[in-house]
BADOFI-233594 format. One line per 4 residues: number of its first residue (from 1); for each residue x, z, y of C-alpha. Coordinates in Angstrom, 3 decimals. Example, Ala and Ser with C-alpha at 12.3 -4.5 7.8 and 13.67 -1.06 7.14 Angstrom:
2
1) 12.300,7.800,-4.500 | 13.670,7.140,-1.060
% end
This chain:
454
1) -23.003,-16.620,9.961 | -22.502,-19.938,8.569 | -19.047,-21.054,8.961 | -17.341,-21.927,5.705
5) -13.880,-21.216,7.265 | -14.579,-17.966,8.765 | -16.112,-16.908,5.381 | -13.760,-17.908,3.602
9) -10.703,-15.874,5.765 | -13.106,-13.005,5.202 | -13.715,-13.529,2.009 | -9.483,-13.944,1.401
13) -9.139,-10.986,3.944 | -11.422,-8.786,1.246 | -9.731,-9.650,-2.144 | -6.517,-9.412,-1.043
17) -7.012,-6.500,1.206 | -8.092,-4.539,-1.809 | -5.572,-6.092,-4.069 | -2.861,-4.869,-1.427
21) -4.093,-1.479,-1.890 | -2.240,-0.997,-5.322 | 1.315,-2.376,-5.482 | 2.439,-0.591,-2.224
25) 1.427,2.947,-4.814 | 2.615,1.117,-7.704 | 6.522,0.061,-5.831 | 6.647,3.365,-4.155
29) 5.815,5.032,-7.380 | 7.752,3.521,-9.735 | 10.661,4.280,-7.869 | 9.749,8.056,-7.514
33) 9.549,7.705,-11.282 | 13.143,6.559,-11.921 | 14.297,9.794,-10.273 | 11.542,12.017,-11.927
37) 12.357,10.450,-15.512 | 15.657,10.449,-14.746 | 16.170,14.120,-13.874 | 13.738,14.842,-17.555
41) 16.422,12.754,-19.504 | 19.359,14.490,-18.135 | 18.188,17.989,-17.608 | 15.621,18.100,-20.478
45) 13.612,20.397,-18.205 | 9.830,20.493,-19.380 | 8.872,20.400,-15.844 | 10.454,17.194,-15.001
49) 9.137,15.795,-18.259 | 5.312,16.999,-17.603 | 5.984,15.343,-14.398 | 7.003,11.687,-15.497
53) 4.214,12.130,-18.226 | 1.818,12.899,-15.653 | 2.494,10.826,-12.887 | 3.241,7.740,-15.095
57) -0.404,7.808,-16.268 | -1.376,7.349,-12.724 | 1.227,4.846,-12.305 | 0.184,2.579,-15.367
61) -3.892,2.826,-14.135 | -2.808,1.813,-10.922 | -0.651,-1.308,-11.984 | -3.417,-2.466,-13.853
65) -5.677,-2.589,-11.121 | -3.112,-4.246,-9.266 | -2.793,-6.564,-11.696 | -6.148,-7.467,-12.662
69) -7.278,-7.790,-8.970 | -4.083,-10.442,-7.723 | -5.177,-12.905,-10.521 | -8.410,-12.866,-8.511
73) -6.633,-13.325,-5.163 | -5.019,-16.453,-6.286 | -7.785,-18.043,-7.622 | -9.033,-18.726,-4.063
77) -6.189,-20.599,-2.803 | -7.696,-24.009,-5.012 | -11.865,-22.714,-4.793 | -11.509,-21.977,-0.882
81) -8.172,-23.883,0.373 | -7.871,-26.408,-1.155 | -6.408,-28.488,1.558 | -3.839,-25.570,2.263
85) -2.979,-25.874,-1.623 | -2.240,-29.461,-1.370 | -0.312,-29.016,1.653 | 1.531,-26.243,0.426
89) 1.905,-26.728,-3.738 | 4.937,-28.311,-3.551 | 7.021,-25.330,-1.475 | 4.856,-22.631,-2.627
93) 4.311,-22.721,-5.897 | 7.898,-22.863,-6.868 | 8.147,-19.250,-5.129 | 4.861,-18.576,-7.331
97) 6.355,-19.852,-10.019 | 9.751,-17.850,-9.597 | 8.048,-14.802,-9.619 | 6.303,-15.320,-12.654
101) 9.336,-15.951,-14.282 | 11.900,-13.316,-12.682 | 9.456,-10.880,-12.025 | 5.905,-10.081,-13.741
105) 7.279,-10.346,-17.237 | 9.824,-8.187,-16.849 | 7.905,-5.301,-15.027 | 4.881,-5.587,-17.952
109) 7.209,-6.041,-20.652 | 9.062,-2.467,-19.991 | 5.521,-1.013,-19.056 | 4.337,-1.313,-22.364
113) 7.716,0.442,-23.869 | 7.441,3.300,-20.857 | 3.995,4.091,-21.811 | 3.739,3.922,-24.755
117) 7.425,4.791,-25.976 | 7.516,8.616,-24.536 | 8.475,10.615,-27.412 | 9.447,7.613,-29.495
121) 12.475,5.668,-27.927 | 15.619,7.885,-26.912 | 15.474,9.549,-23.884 | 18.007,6.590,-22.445
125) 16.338,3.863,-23.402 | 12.946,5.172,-22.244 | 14.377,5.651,-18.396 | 15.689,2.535,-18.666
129) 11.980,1.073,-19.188 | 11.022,2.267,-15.950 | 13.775,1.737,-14.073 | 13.394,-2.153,-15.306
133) 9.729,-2.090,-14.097 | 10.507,-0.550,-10.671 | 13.224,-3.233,-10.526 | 10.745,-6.020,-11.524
137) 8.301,-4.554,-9.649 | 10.298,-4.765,-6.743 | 10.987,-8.586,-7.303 | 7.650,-9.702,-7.834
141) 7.445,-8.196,-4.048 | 9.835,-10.246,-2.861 | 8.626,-13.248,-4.216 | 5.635,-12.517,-3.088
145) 7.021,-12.311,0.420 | 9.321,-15.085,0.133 | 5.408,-17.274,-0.141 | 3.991,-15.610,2.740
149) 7.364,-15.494,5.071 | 7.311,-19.297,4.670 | 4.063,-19.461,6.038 | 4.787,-17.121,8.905
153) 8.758,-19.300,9.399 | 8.167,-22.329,7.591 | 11.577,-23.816,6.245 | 14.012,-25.746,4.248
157) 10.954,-28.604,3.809 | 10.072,-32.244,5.089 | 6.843,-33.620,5.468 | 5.779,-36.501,3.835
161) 2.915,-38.078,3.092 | 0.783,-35.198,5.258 | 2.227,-33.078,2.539 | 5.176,-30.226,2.739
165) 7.467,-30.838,0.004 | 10.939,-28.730,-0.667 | 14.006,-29.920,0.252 | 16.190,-26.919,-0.077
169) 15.041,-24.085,-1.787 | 17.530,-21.615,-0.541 | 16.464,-22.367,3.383 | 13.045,-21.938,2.138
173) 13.345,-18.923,0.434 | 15.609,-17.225,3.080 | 13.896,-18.380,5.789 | 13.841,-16.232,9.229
177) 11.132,-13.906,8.147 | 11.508,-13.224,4.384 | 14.190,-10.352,4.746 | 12.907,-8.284,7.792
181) 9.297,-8.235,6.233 | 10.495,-7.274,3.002 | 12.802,-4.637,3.637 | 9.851,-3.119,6.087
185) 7.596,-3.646,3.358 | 9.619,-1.852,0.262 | 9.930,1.018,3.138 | 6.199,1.241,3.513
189) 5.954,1.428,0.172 | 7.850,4.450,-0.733 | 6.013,6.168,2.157 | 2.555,5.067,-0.033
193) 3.959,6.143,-3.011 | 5.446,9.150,-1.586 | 2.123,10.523,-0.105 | 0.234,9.521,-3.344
197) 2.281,11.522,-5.027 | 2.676,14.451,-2.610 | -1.240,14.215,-2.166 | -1.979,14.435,-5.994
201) 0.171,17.290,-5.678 | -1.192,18.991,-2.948 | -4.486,18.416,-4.782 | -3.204,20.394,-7.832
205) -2.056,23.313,-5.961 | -5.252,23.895,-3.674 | -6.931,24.154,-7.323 | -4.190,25.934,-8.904
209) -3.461,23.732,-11.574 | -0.019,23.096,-12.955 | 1.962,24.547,-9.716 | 4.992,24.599,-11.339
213) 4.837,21.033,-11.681 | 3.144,20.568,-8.160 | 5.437,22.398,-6.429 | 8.086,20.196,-7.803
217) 6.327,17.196,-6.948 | 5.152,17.740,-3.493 | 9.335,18.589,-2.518 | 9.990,15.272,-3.906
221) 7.336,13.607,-2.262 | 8.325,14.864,0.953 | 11.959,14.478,1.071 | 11.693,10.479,-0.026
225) 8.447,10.614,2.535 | 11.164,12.053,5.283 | 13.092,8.876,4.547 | 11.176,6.373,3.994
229) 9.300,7.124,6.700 | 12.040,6.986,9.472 | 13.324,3.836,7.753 | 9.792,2.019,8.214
233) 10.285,2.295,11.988 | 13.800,2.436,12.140 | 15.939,0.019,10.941 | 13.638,-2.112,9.117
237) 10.762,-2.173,11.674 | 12.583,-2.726,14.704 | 14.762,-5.865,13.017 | 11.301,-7.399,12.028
241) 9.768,-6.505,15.561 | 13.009,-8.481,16.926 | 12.231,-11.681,14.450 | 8.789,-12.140,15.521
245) 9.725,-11.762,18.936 | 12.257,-15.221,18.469 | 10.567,-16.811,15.760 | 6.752,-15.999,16.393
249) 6.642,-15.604,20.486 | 2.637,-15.882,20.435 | 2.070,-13.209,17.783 | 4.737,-11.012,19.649
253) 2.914,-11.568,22.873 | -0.749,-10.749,21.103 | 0.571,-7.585,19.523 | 2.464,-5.994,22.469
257) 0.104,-6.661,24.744 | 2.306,-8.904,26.949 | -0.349,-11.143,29.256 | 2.135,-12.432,31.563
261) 5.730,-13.355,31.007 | 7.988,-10.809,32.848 | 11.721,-10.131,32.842 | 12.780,-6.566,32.144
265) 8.815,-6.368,29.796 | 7.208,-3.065,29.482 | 6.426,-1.361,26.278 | 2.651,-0.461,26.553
269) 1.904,2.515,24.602 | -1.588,2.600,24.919 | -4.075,0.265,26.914 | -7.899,-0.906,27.054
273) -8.451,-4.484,26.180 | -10.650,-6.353,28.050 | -12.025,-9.863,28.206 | -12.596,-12.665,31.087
277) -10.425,-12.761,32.355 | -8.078,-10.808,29.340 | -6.293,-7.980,30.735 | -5.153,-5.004,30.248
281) -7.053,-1.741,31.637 | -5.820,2.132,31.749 | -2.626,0.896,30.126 | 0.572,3.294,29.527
285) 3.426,1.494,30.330 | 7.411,2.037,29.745 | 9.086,-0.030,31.955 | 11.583,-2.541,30.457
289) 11.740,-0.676,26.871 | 9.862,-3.739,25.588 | 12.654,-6.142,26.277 | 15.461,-4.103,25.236
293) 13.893,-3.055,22.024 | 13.105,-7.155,21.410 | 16.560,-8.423,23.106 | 18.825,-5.887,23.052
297) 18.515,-6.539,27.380 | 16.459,-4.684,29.575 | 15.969,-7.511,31.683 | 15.661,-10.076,29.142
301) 12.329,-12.228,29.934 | 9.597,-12.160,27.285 | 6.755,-15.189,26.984 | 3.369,-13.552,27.527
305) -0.007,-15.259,26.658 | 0.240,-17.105,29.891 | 3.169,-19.049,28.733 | 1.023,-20.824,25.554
309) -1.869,-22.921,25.275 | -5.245,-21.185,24.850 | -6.018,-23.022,21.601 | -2.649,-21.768,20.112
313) -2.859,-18.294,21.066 | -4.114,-15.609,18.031 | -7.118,-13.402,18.712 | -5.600,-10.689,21.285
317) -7.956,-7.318,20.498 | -7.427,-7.390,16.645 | -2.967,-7.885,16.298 | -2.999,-5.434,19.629
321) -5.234,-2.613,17.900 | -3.795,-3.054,14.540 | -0.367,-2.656,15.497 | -0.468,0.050,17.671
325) -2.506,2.158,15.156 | 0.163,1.471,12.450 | 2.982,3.020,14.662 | 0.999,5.609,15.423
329) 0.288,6.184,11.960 | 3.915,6.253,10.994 | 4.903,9.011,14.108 | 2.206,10.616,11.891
333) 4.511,10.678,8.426 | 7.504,11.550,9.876 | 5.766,14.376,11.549 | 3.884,15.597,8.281
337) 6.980,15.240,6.018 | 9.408,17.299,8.308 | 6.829,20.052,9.230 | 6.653,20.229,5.448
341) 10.357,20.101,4.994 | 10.701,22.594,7.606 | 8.398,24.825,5.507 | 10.187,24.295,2.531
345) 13.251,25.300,4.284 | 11.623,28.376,5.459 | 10.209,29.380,2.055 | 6.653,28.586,3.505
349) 5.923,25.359,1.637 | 4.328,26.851,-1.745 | 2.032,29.222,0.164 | 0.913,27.318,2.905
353) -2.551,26.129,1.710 | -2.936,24.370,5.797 | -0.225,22.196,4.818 | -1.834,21.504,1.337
357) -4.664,20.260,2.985 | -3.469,18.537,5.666 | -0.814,16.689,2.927 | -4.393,15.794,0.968
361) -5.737,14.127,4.020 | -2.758,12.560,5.271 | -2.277,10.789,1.464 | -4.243,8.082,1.585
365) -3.198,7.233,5.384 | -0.200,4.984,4.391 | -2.486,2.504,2.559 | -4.076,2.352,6.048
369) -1.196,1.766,8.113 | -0.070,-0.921,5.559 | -3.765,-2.947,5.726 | -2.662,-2.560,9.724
373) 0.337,-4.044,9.428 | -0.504,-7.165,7.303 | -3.984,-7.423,9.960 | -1.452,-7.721,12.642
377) 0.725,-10.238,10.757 | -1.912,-12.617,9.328 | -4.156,-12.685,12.217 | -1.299,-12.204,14.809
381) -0.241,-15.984,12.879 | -3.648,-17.427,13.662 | -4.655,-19.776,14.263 | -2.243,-21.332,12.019
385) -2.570,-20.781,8.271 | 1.333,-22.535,7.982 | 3.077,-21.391,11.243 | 3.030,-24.508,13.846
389) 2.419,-26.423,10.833 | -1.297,-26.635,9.350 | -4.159,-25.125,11.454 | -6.565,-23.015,9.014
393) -9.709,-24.736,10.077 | -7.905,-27.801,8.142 | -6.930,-25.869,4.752 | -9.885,-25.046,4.065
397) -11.600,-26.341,0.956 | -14.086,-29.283,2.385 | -17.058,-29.076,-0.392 | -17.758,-25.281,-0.514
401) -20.776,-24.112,2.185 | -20.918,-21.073,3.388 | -23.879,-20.309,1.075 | -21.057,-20.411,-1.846
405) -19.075,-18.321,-0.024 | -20.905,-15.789,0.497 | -22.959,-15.541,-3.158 | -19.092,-15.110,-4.556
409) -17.730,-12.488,-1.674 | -20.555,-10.556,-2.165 | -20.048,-10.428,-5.600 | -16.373,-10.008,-5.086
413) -17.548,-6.760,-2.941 | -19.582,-5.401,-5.611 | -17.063,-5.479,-8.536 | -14.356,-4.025,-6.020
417) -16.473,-0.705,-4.922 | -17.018,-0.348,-8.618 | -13.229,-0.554,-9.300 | -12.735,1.575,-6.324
421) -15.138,4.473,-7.367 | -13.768,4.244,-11.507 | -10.273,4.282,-9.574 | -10.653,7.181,-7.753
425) -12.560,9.289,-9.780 | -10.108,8.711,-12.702 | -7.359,10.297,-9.915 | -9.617,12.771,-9.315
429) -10.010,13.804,-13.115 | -6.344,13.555,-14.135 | -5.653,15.649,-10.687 | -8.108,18.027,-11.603
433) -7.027,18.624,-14.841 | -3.035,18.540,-14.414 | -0.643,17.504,-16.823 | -1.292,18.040,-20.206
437) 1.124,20.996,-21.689 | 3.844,19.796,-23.609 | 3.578,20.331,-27.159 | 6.509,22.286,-28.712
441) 9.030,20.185,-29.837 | 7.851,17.142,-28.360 | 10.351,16.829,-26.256 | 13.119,16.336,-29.268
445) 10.928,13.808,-31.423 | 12.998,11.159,-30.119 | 15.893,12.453,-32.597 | 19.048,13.309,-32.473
449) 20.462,10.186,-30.168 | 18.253,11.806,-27.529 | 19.552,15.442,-27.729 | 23.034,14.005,-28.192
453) 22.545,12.117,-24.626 | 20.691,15.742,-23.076
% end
């Protein structure tokens, strides 16, 4: 394989595939955290504080390694696009820029006092750290979105020169994709951070460590799980389904598997791709469901592949595959967080050592739904790397051979296995061990202000 350009979207597919890993935890998490610290400051209940203590060890190594591997990520835009970066710098790196400033300081700045100000700020003041990094946390996402929605709905620019340049900065920033994708994505992230922390917990309890506190946890996990879950497909997923079907018609065509435009469009459930001519084989169709869920109409017409030019049409296996496996994956939460609601409800939940395991193995699943999702968004935009605007095999850096690109991605793959393994078997040790007891007494060194606020 020699082609720079498909290196280098392999290359950008790795780093920020891994990077994307983290901040779905860390977002979900965080959140999770404001509740957990919240219920410590207000009932003083050691089991809520072991909790926060616990958990928001997990939650600082896993910012960290969020952190450390999106500087990375960026670095590529001027060593492998540089002719996207020119194209771009003017739009995008004001939305960069913006979340530098609104965002990143603001979530690292009240890390530091969260982590390290347990036991020494008042209670208070110590919730309000974290509930100042889930908030900034939560910005930096949208800013982050807000970059890659204008890529997917390009707006509020002119072109001049060969060059986008910003011309209002509220069009840009609200442009027809950012809000859809980022209230879906803040969704999938509770579900991540939910199942993180109902796996951990899970974990705990199938080696009988710290069940008081892993009992606790895995309730709380499922109950925002429940939620988050059903609010992933339903509203949030459904209004972004509906944007890409005006905004993006090709990518809605690749990932429904629509091949010829119809009136009154099925929903295909499940179907066998195949190629020359492309079709669809052994498919499961619902008639008309497509174009009511897309329209609001039944018989509302939908533009298949047929309706585009072949050198404007995304790849049709990888968006189809990828999609369908993410809503499978998310029938697959809501059914694991109600069963385990249901045995909660029935007193069954803290005995059931099935549903410990099968909450362990259905943990890490939302990372994988989530690497679905943003396969069928990025590639479902191909082969555009600016929607309509700039084709990717023109922002693609014009010095660097594919002999570069693969001595660094292979390099890049290296480091990230051995981040992956230190990662996980860090989990693995906390988990094992549990949290650490709380000393007597600690939970009053903050002084009288935080007893007085108990």
């Amino acid at each position: 394989m020699d082609d720079p350009v498909l290196l280098s979207r392999i290359q950008f597919a790795i780093t920020v595939g891994f990077h994307f890993l983290f901040p779905p935890i860390s977002i979900g998490l965080a959140w999770l955290l404001v509740f957990i610290e919240h219920r410590a400051w207000r009932t003083g209940d050691p089991v809520w504080e072991r909790m926060g203590r616990f958990y928001g060890k997990l939650f600082g190594l896993t910012f960290a390694i969020g952190v450390a591997t999106g500087i990375v990520m960026e670095f590529q835009f001027g060593s492998n696009w540089a002719a996207y970066s020119r194209y771009v710098g003017d739009v995008f790196g004001s939305m960069l820029a913006a979340e530098g400033m609104f965002a990143f300081f603001l979530e690292s700045g009240f890390l530091g006092l969260y982590l390290l100000g347990r036991n020494r700020l008042p209670r208070g003041l110590h919730w309000f750290s974290i509930l100042m990094v889930a908030t900034g946390a939560t910005i930096s996402a949208f800013w982050i979105l807000v970059a890659n929605s204008w890529q997917q709905t390009p707006a509020g620019h002119v072109i001049v020169n060969g060059r986008a340049e910003l011309a209002s900065f509220f069009d840009a920033v609200f442009n027809p994709s950012t809000l859809p994708r980022f209230n879906h994505t803040m969704a999938a992230a509770l579900v991540a951070g939910s199942f993180f922390m109902g796996g951990v917990a899970a974990f705990m309890l199938i080696r009988g460590k710290a069940t008081d506190v892993a009992r606790r946890a895995l309730v709380v996990a499922l109950a925002v799980g429940a939620i988050s879950s059903v609010l992933a497909a339903f509203p949030t997923g459904h209004e972004h389904a509906q944007q890409v079907a005006r905004t993006q018609p090709e990518k809605f065509a690749a990932i429904e598997g629509l091949y010829e435009t119809e009136k009154g469009a099925p929903l295909v459930f499940f179907a066998l791709q195949k190629a020359d001519p492309p079709r669809l084989e052994a498919a499961i169709r619902i008639p008309k469901v497509l174009s009511w869920l897309a329209f609001g109409d039944p018989d509302a017409e939908i533009h298949g592949i047929d309706k585009f030019r072949h050198e404007d049409l995304p790849p049709l296996w990888l968006p189809f595959v990828s999609f369908h496996n993410m809503v499978l994956l998310g029938l697959l939460f809501q059914g694991v967080a109600f069963l385990g609601l249901l045995l909660h409800w029935r007193g069954k939940l803290h005995t059931s050592r099935r549903f410990w395991w099968l909450m362990l193995a259905t943990s890490p699943l939302p990372l994988v739904a989530i690497q679905f999702g943003w396969v069928a968004a990025e590639v479902g935009r191909q082969p555009w790397v600016v929607y309509r605007l700039l084709r990717t095999s023109d922002a693609v850096s014009a010095t660097v051979t594919a002999g570069e690109v693969w001595t660094s991605m292979i390099a890049f793959g290296l480091v990230y296995l051995v981040l992956l393994a230190i990662y996980l078997g860090v989990i693995w040790h906390k988990a094992s061990k549990g949290p650490d007891d709380l000393p007597a007494g600690k939970a009053d060194v903050a002084g009288p202000a935080a007893a007085e606020v108990r």
